[in-house]
C-alpha positions as CSV (number, residue, x, y, z in Angstrom):
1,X,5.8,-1.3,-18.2
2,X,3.8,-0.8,-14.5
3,X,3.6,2.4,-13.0
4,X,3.1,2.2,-9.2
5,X,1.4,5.6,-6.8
6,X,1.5,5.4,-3.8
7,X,-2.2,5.7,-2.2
8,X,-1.9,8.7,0.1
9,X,-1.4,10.8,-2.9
10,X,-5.0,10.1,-4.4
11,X,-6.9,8.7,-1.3
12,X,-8.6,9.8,1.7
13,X,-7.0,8.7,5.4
14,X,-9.0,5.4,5.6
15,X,-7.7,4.8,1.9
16,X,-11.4,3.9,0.5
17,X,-12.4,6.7,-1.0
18,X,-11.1,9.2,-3.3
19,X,-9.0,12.3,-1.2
20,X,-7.6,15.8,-2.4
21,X,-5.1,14.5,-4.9
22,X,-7.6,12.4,-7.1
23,X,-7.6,15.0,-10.0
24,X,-3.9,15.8,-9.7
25,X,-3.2,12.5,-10.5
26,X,-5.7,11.6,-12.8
27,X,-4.0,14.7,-14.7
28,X,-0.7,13.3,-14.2
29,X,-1.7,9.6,-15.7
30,X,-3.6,11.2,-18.6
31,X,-0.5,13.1,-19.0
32,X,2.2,9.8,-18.9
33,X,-0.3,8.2,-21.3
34,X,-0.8,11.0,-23.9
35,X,3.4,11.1,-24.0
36,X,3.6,7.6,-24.2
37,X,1.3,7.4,-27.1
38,X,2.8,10.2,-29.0
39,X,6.4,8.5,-28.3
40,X,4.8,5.2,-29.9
41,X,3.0,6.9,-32.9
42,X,5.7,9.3,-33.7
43,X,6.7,9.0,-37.6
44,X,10.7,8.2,-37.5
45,X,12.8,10.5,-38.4
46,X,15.2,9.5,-41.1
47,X,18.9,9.7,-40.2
48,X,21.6,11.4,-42.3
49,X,24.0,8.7,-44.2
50,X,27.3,10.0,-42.9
């Protein structure tokens, strides 16, 4: 899987240094990762015979 940002959202201008949106989406990566993980590690649940 590859998960792409574009820059402006978590750089300054020059794109060099970290700008105004660097925690937001640090959050929002820490966040894709923690759901991915759970998604992975989650115990099946076993389905009804019908």
């Amino acid at each position: 899987m590859q998960v792409e940002f574009d820059r402006a959202l978590y750089l300054d201008r020059a794109g060099d240094q970290p700008g105004g949106g660097m925690a937001a989406m640090a959050t929002l990566l820490r966040n894709i990762i923690t759901a991915l993980a759970d998604e992975a590690l989650a115990v099946p649940t076993p389905l009804a015979a019908e």
